[in-house]
One Martini backbone bead per residue (centre of mass of N, CA, C, O) as a GRO file, in nm:
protein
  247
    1UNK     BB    1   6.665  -5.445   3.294
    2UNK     BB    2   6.633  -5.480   2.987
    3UNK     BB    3   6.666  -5.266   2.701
    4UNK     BB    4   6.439  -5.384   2.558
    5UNK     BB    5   6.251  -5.383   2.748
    6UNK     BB    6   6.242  -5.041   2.829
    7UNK     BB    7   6.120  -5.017   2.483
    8UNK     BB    8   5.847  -5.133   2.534
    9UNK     BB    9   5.757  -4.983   2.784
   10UNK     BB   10   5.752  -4.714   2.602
   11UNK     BB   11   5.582  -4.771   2.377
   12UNK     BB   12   5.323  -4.853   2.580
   13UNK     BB   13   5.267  -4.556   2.698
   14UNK     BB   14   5.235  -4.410   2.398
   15UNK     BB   15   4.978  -4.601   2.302
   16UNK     BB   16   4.795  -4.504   2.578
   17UNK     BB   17   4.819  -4.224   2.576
   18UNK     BB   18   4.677  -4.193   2.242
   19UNK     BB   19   4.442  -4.326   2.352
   20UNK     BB   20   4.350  -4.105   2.566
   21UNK     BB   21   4.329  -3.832   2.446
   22UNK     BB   22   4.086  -3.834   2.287
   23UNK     BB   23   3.876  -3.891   2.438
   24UNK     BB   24   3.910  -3.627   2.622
   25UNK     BB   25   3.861  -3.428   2.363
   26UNK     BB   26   3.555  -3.523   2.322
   27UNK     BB   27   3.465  -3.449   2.636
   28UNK     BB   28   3.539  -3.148   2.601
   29UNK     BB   29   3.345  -3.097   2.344
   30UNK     BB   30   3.086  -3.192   2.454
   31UNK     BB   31   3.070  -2.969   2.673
   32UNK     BB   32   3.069  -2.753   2.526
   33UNK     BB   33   2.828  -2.773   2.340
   34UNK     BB   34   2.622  -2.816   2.593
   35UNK     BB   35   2.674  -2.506   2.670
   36UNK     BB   36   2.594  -2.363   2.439
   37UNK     BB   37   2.288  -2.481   2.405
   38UNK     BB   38   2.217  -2.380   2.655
   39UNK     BB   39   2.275  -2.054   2.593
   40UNK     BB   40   2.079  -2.076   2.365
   41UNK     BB   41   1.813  -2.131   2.525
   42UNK     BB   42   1.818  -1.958   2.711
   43UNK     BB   43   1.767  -1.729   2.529
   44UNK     BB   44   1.500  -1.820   2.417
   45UNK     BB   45   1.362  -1.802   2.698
   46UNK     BB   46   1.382  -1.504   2.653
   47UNK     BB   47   1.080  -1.270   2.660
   48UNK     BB   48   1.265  -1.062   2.481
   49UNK     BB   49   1.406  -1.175   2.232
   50UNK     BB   50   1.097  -1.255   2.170
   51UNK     BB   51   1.030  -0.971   2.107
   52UNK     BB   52   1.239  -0.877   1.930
   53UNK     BB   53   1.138  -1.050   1.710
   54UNK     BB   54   0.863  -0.975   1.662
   55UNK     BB   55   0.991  -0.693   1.555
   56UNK     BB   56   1.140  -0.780   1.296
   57UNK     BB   57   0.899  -0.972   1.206
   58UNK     BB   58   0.635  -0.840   1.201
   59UNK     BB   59   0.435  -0.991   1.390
   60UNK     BB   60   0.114  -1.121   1.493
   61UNK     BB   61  -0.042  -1.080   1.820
   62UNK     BB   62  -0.289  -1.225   1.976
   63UNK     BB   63  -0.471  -1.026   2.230
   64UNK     BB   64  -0.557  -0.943   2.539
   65UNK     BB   65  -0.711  -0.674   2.748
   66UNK     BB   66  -0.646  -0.644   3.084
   67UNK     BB   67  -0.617  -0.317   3.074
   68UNK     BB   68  -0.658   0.043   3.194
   69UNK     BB   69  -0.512   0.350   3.117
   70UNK     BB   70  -0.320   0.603   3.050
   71UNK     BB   71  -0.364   0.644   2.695
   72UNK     BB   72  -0.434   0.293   2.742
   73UNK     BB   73  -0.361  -0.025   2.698
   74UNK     BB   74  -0.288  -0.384   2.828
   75UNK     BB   75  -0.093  -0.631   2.757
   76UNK     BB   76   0.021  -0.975   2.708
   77UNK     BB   77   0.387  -1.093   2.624
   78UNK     BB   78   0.521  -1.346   2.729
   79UNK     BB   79   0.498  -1.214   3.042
   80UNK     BB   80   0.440  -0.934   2.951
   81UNK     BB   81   0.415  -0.592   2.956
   82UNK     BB   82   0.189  -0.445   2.750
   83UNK     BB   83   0.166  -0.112   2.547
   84UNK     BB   84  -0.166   0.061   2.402
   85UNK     BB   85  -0.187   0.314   2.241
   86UNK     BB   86  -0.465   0.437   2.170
   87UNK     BB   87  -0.385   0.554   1.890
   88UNK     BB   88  -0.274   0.241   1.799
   89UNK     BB   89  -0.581   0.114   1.794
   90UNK     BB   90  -0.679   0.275   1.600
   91UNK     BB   91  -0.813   0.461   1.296
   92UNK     BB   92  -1.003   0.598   1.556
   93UNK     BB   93  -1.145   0.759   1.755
   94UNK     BB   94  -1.159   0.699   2.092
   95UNK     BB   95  -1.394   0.778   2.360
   96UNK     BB   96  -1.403   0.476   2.482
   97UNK     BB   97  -1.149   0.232   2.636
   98UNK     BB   98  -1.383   0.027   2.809
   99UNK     BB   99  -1.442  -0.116   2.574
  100UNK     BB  100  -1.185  -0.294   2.531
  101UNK     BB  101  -1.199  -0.468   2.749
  102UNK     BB  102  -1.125  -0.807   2.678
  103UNK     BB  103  -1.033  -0.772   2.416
  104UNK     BB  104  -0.960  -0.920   2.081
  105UNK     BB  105  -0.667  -0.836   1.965
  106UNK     BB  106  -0.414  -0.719   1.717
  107UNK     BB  107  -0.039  -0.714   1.697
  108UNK     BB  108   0.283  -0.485   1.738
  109UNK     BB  109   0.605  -0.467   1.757
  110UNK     BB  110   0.771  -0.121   1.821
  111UNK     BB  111   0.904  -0.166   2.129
  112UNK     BB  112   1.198  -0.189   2.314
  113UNK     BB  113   1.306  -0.211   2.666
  114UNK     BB  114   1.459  -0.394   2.917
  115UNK     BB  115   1.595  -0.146   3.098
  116UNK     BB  116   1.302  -0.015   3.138
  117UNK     BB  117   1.051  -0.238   3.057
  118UNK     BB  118   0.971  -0.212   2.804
  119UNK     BB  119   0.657  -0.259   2.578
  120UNK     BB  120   0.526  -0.191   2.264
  121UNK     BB  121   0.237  -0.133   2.051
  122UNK     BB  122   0.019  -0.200   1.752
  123UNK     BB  123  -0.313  -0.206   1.596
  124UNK     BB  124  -0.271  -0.017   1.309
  125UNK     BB  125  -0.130  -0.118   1.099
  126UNK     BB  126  -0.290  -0.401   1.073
  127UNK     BB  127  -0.562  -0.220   1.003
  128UNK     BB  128  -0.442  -0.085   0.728
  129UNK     BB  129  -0.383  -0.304   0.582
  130UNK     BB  130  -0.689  -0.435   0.600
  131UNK     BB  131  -0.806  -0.191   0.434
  132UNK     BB  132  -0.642  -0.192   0.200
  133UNK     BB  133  -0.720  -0.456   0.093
  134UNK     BB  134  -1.030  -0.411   0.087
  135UNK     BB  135  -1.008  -0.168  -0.140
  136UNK     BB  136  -0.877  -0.342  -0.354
  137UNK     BB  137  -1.155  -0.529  -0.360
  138UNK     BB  138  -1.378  -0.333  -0.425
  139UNK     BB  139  -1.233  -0.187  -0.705
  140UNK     BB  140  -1.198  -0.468  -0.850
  141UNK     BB  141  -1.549  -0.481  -0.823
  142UNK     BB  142  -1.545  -0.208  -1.003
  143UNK     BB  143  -1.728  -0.031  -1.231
  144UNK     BB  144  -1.803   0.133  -1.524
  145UNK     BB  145  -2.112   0.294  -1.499
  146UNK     BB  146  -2.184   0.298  -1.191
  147UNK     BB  147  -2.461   0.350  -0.994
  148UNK     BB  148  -2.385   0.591  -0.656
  149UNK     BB  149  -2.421   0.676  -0.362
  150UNK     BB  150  -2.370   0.951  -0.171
  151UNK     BB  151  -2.114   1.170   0.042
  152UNK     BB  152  -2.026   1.460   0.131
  153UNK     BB  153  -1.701   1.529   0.254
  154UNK     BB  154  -1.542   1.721   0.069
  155UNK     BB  155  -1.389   2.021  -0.023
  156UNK     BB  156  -1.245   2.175  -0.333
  157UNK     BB  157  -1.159   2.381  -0.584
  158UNK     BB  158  -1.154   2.106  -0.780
  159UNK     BB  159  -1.375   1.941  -0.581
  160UNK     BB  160  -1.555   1.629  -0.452
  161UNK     BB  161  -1.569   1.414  -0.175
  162UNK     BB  162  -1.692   1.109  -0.173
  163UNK     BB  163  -1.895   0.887   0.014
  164UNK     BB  164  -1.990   0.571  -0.064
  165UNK     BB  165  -2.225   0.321  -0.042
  166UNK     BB  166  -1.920   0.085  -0.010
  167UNK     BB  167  -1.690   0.297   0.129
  168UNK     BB  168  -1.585   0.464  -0.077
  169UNK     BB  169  -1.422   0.688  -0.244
  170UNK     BB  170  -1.424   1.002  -0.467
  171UNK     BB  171  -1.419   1.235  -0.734
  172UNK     BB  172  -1.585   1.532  -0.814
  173UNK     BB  173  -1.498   1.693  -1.077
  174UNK     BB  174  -1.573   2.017  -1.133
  175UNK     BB  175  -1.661   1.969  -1.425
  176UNK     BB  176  -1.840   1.716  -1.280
  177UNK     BB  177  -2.106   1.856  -1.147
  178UNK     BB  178  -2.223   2.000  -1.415
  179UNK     BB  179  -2.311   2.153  -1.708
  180UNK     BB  180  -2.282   2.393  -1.573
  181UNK     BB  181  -2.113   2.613  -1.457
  182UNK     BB  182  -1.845   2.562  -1.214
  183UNK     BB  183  -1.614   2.746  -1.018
  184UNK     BB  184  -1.694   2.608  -0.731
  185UNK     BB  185  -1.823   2.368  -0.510
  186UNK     BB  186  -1.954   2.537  -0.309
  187UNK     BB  187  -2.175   2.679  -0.440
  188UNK     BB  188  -2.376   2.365  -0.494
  189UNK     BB  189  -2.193   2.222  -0.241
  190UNK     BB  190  -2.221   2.052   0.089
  191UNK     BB  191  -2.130   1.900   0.342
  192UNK     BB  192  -2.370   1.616   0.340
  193UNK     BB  193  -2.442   1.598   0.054
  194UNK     BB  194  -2.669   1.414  -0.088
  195UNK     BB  195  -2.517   1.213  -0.403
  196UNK     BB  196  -2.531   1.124  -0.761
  197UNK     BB  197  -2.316   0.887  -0.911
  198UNK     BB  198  -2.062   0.813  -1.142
  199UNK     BB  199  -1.844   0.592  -1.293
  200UNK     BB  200  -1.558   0.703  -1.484
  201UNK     BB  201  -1.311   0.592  -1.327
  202UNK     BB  202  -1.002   0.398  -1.280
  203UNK     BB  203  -0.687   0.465  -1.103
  204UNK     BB  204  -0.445   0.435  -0.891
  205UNK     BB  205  -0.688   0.356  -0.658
  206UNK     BB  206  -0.889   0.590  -0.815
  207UNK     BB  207  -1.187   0.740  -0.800
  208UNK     BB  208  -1.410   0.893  -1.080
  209UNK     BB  209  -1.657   1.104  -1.100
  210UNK     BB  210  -1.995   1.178  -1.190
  211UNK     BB  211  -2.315   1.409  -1.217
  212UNK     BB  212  -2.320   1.496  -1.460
  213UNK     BB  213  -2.355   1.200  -1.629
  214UNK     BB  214  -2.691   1.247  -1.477
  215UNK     BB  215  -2.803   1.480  -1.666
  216UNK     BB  216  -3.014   1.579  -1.846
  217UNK     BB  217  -3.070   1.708  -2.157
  218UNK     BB  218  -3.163   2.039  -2.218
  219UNK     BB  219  -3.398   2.121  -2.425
  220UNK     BB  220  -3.420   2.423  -2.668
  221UNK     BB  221  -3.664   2.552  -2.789
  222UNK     BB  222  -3.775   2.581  -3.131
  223UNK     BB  223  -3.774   2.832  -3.353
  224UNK     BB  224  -3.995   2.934  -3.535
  225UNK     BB  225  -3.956   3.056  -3.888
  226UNK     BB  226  -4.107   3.227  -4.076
  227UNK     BB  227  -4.157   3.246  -4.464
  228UNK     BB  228  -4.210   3.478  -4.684
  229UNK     BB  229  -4.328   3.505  -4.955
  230UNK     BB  230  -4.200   3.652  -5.266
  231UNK     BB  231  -4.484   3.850  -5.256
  232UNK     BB  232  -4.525   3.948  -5.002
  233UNK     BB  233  -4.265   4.077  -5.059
  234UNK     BB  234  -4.275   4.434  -4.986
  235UNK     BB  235  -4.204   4.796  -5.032
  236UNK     BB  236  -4.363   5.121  -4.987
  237UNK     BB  237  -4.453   5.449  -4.951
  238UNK     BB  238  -4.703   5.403  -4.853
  239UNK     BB  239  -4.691   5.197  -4.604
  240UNK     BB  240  -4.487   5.368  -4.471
  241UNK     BB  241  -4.725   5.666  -4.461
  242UNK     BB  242  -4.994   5.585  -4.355
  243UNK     BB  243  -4.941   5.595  -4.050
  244UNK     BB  244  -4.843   5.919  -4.120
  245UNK     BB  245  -4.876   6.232  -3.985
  246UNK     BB  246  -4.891   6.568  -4.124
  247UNK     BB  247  -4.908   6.911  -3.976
   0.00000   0.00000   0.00000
């Protein structure tokens, strides 16, 4: 063979095997790609990752009560077993637990630990939210002015706290309890005490009332003072001695 074919024939082994390398490097990226992708899936459908996102994202996770245990009740999510603290459940005291059963409430992941299997839940935080955001709709629909029957909540030294009969609370302050002094609210006022109050202010979502300026001002009979005439006036040593006895 001559010199001249065996540089043509390396040559050509030479474009070939170069043009066969790009293929080989493309599908070799494709596989890493495929892998990826795959294990980027894998950890999505893993129903731990997805409570912990929804636990970053304080999402609100509609679910039913399936059981009820100590201390509180069981929901499901995603397929996991989630526990909801008593506590966590409402925004008072719950008497009976059984009462929850089968009911559709609404939760946020507050804790997760795969290794422990643990999963808790809470229904509170969404509930203050909810309540939070009512009595601002409330506030800003009441009126200075406004005349509403309430009852006593709490007492404390400087005034009354009211619950109104529209849901909200207010303050009746001690100054504003009577047009009379009053020293302390308890003299007056015992809590569970139905009264009449007033709104008054309204300031950075606190309400201000006022049962004075509800009490009609007593007015004080006034003493007519006759004068007397100028002749009239006149003092005598006679008038002043005819009743006086001397023995």
């Amino acid at each position: 063979m001559s010199e001249e074919m065996k540089e043509e024939l390396q040559e050509n082994e030479t474009v070939d095997t170069a043009a066969e390398t790009p293929a080989e490097e493309t599908a070799a990226e494709k596989t890493t790609e495929t892998m990826a992708d795959y294990e980027d899936h894998f950890d999505d459908a893993n129903p731990w990752n997805r409570v912990i996102e929804y636990m970053e994202n304080k999402t609100v996770l509609p679910v039913k009560v399936e059981g009820i245990v100590n201390g509180g009740v069981i929901v499901m999510v995603e397929g996991l077993r989630g526990f909801v603290p008593a506590s966590k459940l409402s925004l008072t005291y719950i008497e009976d637990l059984e009462t929850y059963l089968l009911k559709d409430i609404e939760v946020q992941v507050i804790d997760v630990d795969q290794s422990k299997n643990r999963l808790v839940l809470s229904a509170r935080e969404i509930l203050k939210e909810k309540e939070r955001k009512a009595r601002e709709e409330q506030i800003a629909n009441l009126k200075i002015g406004t005349v509403l029957e309430g009852t006593v909540e709490t007492l404390q030294n400087y005034g009354a706290f009211v619950k109104l009969e529209n849901g909200l609370s207010g303050l009746v302050h001690v100054s504003q309890i009577s047009q009379k002094r009053v020293k302390l609210p308890s003299d007056v006022l015992a809590v569970g005490d139905k009264v009449t109050v007033k709104v008054i202010g309204i300031k950075d979502g606190k309400v201000s009332l006022s049962m004075k300026a509800l009490e009609e001002a007593k007015e004080e009979p006034e003493e007519k003072v006759v004068i007397p005439k100028s002749e009239d006036i006149g003092t005598n040593l006679g008038d002043l001695f005819k009743n006086l006895k001397i023995q």
